[in-house]
C-alpha positions in Angstrom: -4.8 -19.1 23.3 -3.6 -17.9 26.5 -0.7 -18.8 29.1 -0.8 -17.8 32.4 2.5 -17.6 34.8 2.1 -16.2 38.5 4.1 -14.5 40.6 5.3 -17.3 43.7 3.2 -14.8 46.1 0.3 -14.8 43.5 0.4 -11.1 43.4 1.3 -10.7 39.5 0.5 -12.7 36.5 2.5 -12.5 33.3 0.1 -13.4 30.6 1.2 -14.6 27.2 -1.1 -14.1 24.1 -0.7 -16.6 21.9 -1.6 -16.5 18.5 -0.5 -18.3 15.2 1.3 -16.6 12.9 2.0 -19.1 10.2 1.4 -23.1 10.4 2.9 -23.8 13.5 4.6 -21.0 14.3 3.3 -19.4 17.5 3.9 -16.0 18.4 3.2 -15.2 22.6 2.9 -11.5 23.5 3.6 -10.6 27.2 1.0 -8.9 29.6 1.9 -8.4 33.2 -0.5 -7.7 35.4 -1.8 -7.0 39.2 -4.0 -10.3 39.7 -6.0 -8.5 42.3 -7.1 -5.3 40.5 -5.7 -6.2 36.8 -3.7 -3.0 36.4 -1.5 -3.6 33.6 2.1 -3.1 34.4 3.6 -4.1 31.4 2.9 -5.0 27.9 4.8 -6.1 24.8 3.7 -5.7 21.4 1.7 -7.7 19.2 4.5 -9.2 17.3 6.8 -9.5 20.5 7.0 -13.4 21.6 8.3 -14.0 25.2 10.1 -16.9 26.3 12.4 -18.7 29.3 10.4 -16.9 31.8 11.8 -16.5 35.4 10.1 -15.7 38.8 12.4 -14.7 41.6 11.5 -16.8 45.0 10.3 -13.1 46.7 7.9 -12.2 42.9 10.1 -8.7 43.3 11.8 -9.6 39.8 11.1 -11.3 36.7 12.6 -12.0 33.6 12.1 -13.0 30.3 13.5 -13.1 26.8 11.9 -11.2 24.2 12.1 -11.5 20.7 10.2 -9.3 17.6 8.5 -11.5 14.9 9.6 -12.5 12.5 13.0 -13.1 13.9 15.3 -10.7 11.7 16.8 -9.1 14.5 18.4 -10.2 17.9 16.1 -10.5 21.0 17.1 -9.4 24.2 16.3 -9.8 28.1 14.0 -7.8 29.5 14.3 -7.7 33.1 11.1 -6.1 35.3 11.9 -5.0 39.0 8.3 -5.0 41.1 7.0 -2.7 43.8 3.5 -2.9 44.6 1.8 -1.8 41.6 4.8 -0.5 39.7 6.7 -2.0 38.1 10.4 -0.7 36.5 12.8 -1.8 33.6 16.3 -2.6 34.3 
């Protein structure tokens, strides 16, 4: 299964991969990419699930929270700052 969240000025798409770990427990990898050429600019890994997702009105920033099946540990914000096709962790 797959989400889909773009940008405001449809430039970037932050994918999620969704897949089910156990009986309904979903685990959602994050993927973003250029929509117009698909570059990937980021990617999480398999057993990262993203969450609370947030555009900013220009699509220069986004922000999500990330958090590394199965849970053990603490997740954290991962903040992306975008340029074009780059994009930067804060």
């Amino acid at each position: 299964m797959e989400e889909r969240y773009p940008s405001p000025d449809g430039r970037y798409v932050l994918r999620l991969g969704c897949y089910e770990m156990k009986m309904s427990h979903w685990v959602c990898w994050p993927q973003l990419i250029v929509a117009e050429s698909g570059r990937v600019l980021y990617e999480g890994g398999d057993m990262e699930d993203a969450g609370s997702i947030t555009w900013s009105e220009d699509s220069r920033t986004l922000r999500f929270f990330l958090r590394t099946y199965p849970g053990r540990e603490p997740g954290r914000w991962v903040t992306l700052q975008l340029d074009g096709e780059e994009a930067t962790v804060l």
